[in-house]
C-alpha positions as CSV (number, residue, x, y, z in Angstrom):
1,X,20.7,87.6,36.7
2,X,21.4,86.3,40.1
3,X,24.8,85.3,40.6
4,X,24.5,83.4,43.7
5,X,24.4,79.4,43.8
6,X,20.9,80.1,44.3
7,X,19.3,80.6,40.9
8,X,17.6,78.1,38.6
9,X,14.7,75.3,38.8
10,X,14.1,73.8,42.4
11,X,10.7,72.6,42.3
12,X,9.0,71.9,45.5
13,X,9.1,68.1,45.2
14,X,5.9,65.5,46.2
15,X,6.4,63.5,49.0
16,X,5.3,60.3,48.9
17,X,3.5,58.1,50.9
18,X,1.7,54.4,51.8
19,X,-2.3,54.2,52.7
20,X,-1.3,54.6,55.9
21,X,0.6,57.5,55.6
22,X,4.4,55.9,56.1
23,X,7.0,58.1,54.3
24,X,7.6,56.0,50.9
25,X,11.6,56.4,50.4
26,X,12.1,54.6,47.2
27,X,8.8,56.6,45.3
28,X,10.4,59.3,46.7
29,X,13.6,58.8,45.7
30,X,12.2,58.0,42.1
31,X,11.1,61.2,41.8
32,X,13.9,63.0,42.9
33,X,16.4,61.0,40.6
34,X,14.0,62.1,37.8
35,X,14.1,65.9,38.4
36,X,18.2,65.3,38.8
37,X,18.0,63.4,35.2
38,X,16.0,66.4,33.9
39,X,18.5,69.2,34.6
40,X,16.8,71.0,37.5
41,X,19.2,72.9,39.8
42,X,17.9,72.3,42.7
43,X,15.2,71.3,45.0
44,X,12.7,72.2,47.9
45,X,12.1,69.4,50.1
46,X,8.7,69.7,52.4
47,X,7.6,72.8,50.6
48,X,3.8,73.4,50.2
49,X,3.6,70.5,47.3
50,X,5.7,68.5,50.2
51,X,2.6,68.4,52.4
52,X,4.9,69.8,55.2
53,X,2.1,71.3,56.9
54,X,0.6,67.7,57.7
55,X,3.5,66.4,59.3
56,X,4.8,65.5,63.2
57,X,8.3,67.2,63.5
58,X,9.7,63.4,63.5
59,X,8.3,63.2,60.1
60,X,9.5,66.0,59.3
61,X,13.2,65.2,59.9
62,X,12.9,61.7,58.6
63,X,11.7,63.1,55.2
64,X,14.6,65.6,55.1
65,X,17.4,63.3,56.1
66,X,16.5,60.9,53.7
67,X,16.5,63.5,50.8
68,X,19.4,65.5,51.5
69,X,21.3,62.1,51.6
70,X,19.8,60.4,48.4
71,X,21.0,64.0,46.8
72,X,24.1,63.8,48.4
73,X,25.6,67.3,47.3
74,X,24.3,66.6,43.4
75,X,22.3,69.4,43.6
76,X,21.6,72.6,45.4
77,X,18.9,71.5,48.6
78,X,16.2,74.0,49.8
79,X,14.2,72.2,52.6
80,X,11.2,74.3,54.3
81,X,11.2,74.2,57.5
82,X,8.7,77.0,59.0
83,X,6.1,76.5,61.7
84,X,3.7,78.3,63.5
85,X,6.6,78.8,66.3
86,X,10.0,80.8,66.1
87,X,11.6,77.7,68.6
88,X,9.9,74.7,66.2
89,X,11.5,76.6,63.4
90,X,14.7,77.0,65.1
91,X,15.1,73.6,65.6
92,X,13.7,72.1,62.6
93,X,16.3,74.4,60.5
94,X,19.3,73.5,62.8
95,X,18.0,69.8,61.8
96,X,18.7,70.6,57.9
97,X,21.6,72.2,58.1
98,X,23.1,69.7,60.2
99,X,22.2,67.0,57.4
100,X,24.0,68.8,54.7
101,X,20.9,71.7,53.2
102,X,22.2,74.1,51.1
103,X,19.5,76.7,52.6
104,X,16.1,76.2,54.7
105,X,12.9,78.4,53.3
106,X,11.0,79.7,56.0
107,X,7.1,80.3,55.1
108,X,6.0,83.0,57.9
109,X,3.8,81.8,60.8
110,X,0.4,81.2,59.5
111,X,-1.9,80.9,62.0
112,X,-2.2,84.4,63.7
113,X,-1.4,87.7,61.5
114,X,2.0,89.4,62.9
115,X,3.2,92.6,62.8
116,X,6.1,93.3,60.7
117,X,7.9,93.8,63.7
118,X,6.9,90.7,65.1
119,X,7.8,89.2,61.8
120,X,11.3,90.8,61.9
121,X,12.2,89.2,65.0
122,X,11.1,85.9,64.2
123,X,12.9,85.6,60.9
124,X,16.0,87.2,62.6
125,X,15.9,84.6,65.3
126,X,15.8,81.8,62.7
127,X,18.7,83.7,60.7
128,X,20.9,84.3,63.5
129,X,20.4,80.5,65.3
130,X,20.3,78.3,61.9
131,X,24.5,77.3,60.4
132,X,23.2,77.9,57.1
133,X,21.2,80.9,54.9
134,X,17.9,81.4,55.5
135,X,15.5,82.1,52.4
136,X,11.9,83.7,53.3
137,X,8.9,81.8,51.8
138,X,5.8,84.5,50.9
139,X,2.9,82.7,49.8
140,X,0.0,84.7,51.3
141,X,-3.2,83.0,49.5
142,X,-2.0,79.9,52.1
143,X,-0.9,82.2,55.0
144,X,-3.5,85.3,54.7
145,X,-0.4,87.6,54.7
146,X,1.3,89.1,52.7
147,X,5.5,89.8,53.5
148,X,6.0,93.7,52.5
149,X,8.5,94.9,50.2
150,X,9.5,97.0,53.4
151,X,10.3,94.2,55.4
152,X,11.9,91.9,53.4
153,X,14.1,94.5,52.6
154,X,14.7,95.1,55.9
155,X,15.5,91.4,56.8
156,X,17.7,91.5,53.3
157,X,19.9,93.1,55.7
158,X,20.5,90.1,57.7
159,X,24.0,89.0,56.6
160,X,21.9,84.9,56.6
161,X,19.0,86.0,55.3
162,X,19.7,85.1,51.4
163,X,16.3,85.2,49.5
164,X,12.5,84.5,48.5
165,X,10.2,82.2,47.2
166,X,7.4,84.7,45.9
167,X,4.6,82.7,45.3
168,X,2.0,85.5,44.6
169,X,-0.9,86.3,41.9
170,X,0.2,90.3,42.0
171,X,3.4,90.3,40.0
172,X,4.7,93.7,40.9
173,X,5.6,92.5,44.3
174,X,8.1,90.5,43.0
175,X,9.3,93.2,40.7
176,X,9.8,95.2,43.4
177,X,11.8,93.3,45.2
178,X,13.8,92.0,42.1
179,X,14.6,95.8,41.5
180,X,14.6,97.4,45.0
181,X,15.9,94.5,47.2
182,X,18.0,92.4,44.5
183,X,19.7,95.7,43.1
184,X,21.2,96.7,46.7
185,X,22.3,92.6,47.2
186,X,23.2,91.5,44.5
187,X,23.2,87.5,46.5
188,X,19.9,88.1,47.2
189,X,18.0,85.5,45.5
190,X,14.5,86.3,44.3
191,X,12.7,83.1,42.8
192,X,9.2,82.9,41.4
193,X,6.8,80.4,43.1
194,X,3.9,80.3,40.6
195,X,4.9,78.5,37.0
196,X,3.5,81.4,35.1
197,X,5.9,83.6,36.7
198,X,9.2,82.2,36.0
199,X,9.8,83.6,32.3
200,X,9.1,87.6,33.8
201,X,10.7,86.9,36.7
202,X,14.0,86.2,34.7
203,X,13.1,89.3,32.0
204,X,13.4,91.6,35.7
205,X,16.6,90.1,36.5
206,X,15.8,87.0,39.1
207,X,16.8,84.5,40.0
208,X,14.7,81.5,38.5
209,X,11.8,79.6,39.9
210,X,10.5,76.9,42.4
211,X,7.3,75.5,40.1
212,X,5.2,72.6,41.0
213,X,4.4,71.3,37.3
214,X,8.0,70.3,37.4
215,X,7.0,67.3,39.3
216,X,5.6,65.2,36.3
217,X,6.8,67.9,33.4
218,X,10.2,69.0,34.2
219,X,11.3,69.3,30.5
220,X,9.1,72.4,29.8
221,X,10.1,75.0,32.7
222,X,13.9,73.3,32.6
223,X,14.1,74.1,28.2
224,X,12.5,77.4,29.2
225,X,15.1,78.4,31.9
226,X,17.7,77.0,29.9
227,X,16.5,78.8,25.9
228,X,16.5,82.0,28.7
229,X,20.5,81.7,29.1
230,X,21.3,80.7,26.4
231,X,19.2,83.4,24.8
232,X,16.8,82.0,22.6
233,X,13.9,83.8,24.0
234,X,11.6,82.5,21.0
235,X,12.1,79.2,22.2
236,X,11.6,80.4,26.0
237,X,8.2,81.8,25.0
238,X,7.5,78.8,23.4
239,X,8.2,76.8,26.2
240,X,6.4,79.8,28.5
241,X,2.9,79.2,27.0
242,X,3.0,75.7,27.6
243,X,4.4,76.4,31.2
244,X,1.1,78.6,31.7
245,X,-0.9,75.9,30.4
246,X,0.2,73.4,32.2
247,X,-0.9,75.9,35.3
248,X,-4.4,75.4,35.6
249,X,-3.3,71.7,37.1
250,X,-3.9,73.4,39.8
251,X,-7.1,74.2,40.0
252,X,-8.4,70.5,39.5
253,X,-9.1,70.1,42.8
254,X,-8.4,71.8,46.3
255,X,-5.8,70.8,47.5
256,X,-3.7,70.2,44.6
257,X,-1.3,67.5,46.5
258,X,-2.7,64.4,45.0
259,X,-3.1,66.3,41.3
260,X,0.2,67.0,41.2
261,X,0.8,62.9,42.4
262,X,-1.4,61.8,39.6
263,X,0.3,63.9,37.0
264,X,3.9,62.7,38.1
265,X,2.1,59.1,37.9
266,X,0.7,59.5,34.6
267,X,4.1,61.0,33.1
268,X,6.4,58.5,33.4
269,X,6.3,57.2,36.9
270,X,3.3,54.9,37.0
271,X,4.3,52.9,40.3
272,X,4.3,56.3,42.3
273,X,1.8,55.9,44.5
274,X,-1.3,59.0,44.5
275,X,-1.7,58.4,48.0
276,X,-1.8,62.1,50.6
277,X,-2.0,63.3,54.0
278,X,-5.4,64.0,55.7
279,X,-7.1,65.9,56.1
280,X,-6.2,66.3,52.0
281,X,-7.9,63.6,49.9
282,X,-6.9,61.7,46.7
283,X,-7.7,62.6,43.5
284,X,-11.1,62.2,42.5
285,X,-12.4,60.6,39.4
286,X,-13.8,63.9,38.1
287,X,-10.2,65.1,38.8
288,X,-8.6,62.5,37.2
289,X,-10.3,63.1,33.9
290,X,-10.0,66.6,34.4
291,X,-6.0,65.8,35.0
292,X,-6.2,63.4,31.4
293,X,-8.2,65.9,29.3
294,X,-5.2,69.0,30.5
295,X,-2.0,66.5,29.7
296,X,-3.3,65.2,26.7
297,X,-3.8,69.1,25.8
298,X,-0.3,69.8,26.3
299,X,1.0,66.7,24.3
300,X,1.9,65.1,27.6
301,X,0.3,61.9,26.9
């Protein structure tokens, strides 16, 4: 087990918005009192659930001042702050570590592949220009590339460079980075991005997960991470199946913003309002019933 301050539940929270797509601070700030109330350990602001990606850089800011001062220091702060550019990047991270992050994850450019050396030099820019540590973000089914187990242990040499967001189908890349990567740094912190993953990825010795389900069902992956410590592992594989369940809220619809919005809605915040980004839509009516028929599975309504 991870001993850093970086271990736990952070889930990459929703952001929230009006029709026209002004950032909706109380909504927000609903949410994230809710995920504080439920025992989480931390956060992810403007992660992939945080619709980051369809965002002006002043929006970007705005949405992460406002969080990391409603949190105030509660709880540990993750805020994602990668671009397309090493100098956006640069500046969007000095941004959150000026206004009190714990850490900035850094998903790698997405537009054009990179070489890993490419790679190397952008993350060690980031690392070596941002006042606080760096954790790398890998999701490749969004960025069509995949961060090797070579060169994250290479940047796992980076004295700032602290630890990972795995969000990938093919488990044994994260076991190989728990076991080769975490065993030489101990601090490094390797987390689990998809909700199915958390319960192995704290069997190998990591150090927790950043799941989306925790948006509108925090209790289940928060009682599984907790029965985990506390060893009760019947109870955590208890908890596991209906973690895995809960999964397919994901493939409702593409994208899964506004399913996630209409889950958090539907489970005990029904003033949140559903409404996303474009080019993303809202949640259809197919969806919707889709969404009901998979809560009321799970005993969620």
């Amino acid at each position: 087990m991870s001993t850093t301050k970086f271990a736990g539940i952070m889930p990459p929270m929703s952001t929230f918005f009006d029709a026209e797509g002004t950032f909706d601070r109380k909504a927000t700030a609903a949410l994230m009192d809710r995920l504080m109330e439920a025992g989480v350990q931390g956060v992810l602001i403007l992660g992939s659930a945080g619709e980051f990606f369809s965002m002006n850089m002043a929006q970007r800011k705005e949405v992460a001042e406002f969080c990391l001062r409603h949190i105030d220091g509660r709880i540990t702060t993750l805020v994602g702050t990668g671009a397309c550019g090493t100098q956006e990047t640069i500046e969007l991270s000095r941004h959150a570590a000026e206004h009190g992050a714990d850490a900035v994850m850094v998903i790698n450019p997405y537009y054009s592949p990179m070489s890993d050396d490419c790679l190397f030099a952008h993350y060690s820019a980031v690392a070596d220009a941002c006042p606080c540590p760096v954790m790398l973000y890998n999701f490749p089914a969004m960025t069509k590339q995949d961060l090797s187990v070579e060169l994250i242990a290479r940047l796992a040499e980076h004295p700032n460079i602290r630890g990972l967001k795995d969000s990938v189908t093919e488990v044994a890349h994260t076991r190989r980075v728990i076991l080769e990567v975490g065993t030489k740094h101990p601090d490094f912190a390797v987390f689990s991005g998809f909700d199915e993953h958390v319960l192995n990825n704290l069997a190998l010795g990591g150090a927790g997960g950043i799941p989306g389900t925790a948006n509108f069902a925090p209790q289940f992956i928060c009682g599984l991470y907790k029965a985990f410590r506390e060893g009760d592992f019947a109870r955590a594989h208890e908890l596991h199946r209906v973690v895995a369940a809960l999964s397919n809220v994901y493939a409702i619809e593409t994208p899964y913003f506004g399913t996630l919005k209409e889950a958090a809605r539907l489970c005990g915040l029904p003033d949140l309002p559903t409404h996303v980004l474009r080019p993303s839509q809202p949640l259809s009516e197919q969806g919707k019933a889709k969404l009901r028929a998979l809560l009321e599975s799970c005993g969620l309504l």
